[in-house]
C-alpha positions in Angstrom: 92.2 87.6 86.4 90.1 90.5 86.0 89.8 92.9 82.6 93.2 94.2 80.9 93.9 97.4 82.4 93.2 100.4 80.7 95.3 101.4 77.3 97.4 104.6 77.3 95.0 106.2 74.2 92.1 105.7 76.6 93.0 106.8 79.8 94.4 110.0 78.1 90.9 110.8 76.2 89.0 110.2 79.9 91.2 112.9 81.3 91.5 117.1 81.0 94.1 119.6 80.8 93.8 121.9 84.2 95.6 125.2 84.1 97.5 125.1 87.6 99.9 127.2 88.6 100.6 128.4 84.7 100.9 125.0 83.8 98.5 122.9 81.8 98.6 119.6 83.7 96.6 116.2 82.7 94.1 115.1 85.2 91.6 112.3 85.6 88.5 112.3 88.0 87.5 108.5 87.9 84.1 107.4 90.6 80.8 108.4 91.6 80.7 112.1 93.0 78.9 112.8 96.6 79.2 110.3 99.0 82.4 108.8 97.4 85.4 108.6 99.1 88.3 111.3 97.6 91.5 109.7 97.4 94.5 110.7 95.3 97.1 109.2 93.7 100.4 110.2 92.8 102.9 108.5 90.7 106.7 108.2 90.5 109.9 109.1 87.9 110.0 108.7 85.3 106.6 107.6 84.2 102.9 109.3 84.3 99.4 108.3 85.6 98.6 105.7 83.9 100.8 103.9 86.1 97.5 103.5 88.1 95.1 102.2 85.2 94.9 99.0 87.1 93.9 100.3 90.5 91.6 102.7 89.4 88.7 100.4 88.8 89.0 98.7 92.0 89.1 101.9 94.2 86.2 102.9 91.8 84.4 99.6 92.4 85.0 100.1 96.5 83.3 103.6 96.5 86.1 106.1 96.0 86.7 109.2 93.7 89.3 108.7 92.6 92.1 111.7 91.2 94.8 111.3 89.2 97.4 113.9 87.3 100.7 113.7 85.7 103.0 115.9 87.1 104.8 118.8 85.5 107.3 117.3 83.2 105.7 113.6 82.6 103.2 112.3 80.6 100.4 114.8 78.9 101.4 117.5 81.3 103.6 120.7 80.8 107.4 119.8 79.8 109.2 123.1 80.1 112.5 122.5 78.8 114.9 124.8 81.3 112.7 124.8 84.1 114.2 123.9 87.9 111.5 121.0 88.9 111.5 120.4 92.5 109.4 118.4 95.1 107.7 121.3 96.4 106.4 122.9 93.3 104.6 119.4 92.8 103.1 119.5 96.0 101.7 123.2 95.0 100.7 121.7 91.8 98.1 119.0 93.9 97.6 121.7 96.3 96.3 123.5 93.7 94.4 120.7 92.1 92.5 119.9 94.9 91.2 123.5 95.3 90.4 123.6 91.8 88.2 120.6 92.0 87.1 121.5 95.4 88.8 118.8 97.2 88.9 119.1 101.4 90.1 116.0 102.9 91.2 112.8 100.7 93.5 109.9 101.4 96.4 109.9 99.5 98.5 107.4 97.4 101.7 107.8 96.2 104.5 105.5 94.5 108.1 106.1 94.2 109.0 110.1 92.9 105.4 110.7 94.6 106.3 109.0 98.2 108.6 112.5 98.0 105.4 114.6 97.2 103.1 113.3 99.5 105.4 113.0 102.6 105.6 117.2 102.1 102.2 117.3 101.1 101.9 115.8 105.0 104.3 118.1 106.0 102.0 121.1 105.2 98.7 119.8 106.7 98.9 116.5 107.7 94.9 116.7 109.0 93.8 117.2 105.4 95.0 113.4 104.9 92.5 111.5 105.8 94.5 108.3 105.4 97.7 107.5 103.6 99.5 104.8 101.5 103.0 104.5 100.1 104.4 102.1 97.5 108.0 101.4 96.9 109.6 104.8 97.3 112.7 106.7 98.7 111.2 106.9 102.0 114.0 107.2 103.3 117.0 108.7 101.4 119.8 107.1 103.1 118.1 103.9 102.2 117.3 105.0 98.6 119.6 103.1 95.7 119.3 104.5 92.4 120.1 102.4 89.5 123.4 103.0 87.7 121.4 104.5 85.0 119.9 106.8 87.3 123.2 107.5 88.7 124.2 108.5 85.9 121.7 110.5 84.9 122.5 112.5 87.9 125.9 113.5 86.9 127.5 115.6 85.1 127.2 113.2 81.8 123.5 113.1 82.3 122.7 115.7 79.6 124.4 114.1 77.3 123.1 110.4 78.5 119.9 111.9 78.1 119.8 112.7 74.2 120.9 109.0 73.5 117.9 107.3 75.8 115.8 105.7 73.4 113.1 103.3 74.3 115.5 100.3 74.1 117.6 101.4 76.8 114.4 102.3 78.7 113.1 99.2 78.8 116.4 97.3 79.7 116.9 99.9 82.8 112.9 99.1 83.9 113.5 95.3 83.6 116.0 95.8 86.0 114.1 96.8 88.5 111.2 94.5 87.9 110.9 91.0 89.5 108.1 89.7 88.1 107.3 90.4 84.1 104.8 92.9 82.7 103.6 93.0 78.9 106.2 94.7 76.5 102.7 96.5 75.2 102.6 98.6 78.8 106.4 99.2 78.7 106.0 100.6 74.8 103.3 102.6 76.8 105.6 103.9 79.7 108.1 104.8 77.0 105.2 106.9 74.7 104.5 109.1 77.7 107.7 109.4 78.8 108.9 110.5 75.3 106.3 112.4 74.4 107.6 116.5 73.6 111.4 114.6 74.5 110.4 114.6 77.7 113.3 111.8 78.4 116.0 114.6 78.0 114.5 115.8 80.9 115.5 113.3 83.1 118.6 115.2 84.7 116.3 118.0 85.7 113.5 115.7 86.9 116.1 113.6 89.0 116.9 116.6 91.2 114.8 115.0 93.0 117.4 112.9 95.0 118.8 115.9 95.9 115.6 117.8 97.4 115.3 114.4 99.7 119.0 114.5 101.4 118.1 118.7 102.0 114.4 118.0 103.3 115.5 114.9 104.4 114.6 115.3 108.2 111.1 117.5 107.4 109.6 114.5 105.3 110.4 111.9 107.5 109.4 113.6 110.6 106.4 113.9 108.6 105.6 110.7 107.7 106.6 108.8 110.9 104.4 111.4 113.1 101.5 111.1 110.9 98.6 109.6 112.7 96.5 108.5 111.0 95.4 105.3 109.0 98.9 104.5 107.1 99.8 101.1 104.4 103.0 100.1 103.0 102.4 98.6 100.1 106.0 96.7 99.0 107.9 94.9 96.7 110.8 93.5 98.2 112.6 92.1 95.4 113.0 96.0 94.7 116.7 96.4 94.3 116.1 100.7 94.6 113.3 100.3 97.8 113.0 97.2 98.7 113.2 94.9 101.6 116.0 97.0 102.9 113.4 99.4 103.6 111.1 97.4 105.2 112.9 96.8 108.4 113.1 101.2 109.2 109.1 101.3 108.3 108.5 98.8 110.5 110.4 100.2 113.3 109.4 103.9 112.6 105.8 103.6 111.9 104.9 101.1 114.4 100.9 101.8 114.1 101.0 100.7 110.3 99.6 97.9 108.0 102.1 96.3 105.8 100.9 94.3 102.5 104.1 92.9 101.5 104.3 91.1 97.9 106.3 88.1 97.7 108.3 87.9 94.2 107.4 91.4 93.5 110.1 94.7 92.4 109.5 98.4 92.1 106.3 98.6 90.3 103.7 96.4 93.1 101.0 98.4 91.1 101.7 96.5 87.5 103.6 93.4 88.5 101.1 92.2 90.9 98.4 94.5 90.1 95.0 92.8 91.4 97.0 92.0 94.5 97.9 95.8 95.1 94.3 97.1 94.0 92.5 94.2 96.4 95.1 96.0 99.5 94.1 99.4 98.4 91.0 99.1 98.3 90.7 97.5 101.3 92.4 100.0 103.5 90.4 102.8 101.9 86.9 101.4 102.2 87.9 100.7 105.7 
């Protein structure tokens, strides 16, 4: 086993607040500049960068620069309270990000709520990716199964659901989507960036999500499954939201792709098996 991944306190005091968009948004620039290789990753709902604490090192270590940012309405980033988030003001948000740190062409990663981004972030200019990588995600939203909580969430209850979330319930809803365990230290750590300005009462607005994937449904997938180049699937099966059901429509669609598929592994590939998922990463990005 390799050194404890990076605490929350410390991965926010290596980062900086970027004005984007008129939004102050927490970013991390991790690697070597110049001949490193850009990649960025993106993480998922309803969590924040340092989802990717374990990785880092490892893409760092295989010669990569590595970019990372919370987006608006998780983690250190802006959480405007009656603000319509969407899927396509994230993408803007990288969009912008990469011309604000003068970013061309990087490979891109991107974990549940971020499949979503970076499948219209392919959309718009799929030559700028240089490679890409998905972990557990929606895909595919036909095949995507929310958790009851989520479902909830989603309705027209969720407001009210969302003032009672504390980080008890939190952790019971991410240990149900978990197959293998993780330290109750990084969960307390989920739930501090989660909660952080309330941002948990936001969760109604930041699941509209599952809506903006049944409208752009066809555009994102067209996207992904014409994309060309170098492409990974990085997957838990035991994922009861994207798991193995999933796997058998990548595998048909994408034909041309790698598959690293983690035996005994849920939702979160990137913290339940975490050198695993690096050592594939890094792999297909020093390629």
């Amino acid at each position: 086993m390799g050194d404890p991944p990076m605490n929350l306190t410390d991965w926010i005091a290596g980062g900086s607040e970027a004005e984007l968009n008129g939004h102050h948004v927490f970013v991390r620039q991790d690697g070597q500049d110049g001949t490193a290789r850009p990649v960025t990753l993106v993480h998922g709902f309803p969590t924040s960068s340092h989802d990717w604490a374990p990785t880092v090192p490892h893409l760092v270590a295989a010669g990569c620069r590595v970019t990372t940012l919370d987006l608006l309405g998780f983690g250190q980033s802006d959480k405007p309270r009656r603000h319509r988030y969407s899927v396509h003001e994230q993408a803007d948000l990288v969009q912008a990000l990469w011309k604000r740190l003068g970013i061309g062409r990087t490979a891109l990663v991107a974990h549940d709520y971020g499949v979503s981004v970076a499948q219209e972030l392919l959309a718009r200019d799929p030559a700028r990716i240089i490679r890409a990588a998905f972990l557990n995600g929606g895909l595919y939203p036909d095949l995507h199964r929310p958790i009851r909580v989520q479902r909830l969430l989603h309705s027209r209850v969720g407001p009210l659901l969302a003032q009672f979330t504390d980080e008890k319930r939190f952790t019971a809803g991410l240990r149900g989507v978990l197959a293998r365990p993780v330290p109750d230290e990084l969960l307390h750590e989920m739930w501090t960036a989660i909660a952080r300005q309330n941002g948990h009462r936001l969760a109604p607005r930041l699941l509209r999500y599952i809506d903006d994937r049944r409208v752009h449904g066809p555009r994102w997938t067209g996207a992904l499954e014409q994309y060309d180049g170098p492409l990974l699937f990085v997957w838990g099966p035991e994922d009861p939201v994207s798991g193995a059901h999933v796997l058998d429509r990548l595998r048909e669609r994408c034909p041309r792709a790698a598959f690293t598929v983690l035996d005994g592994v849920g939702h979160y590939p990137q913290l339940e098996a975490p050198e695993e998922t690096a050592r594939a990463l890094a792999s297909f990005l020093a390629d």
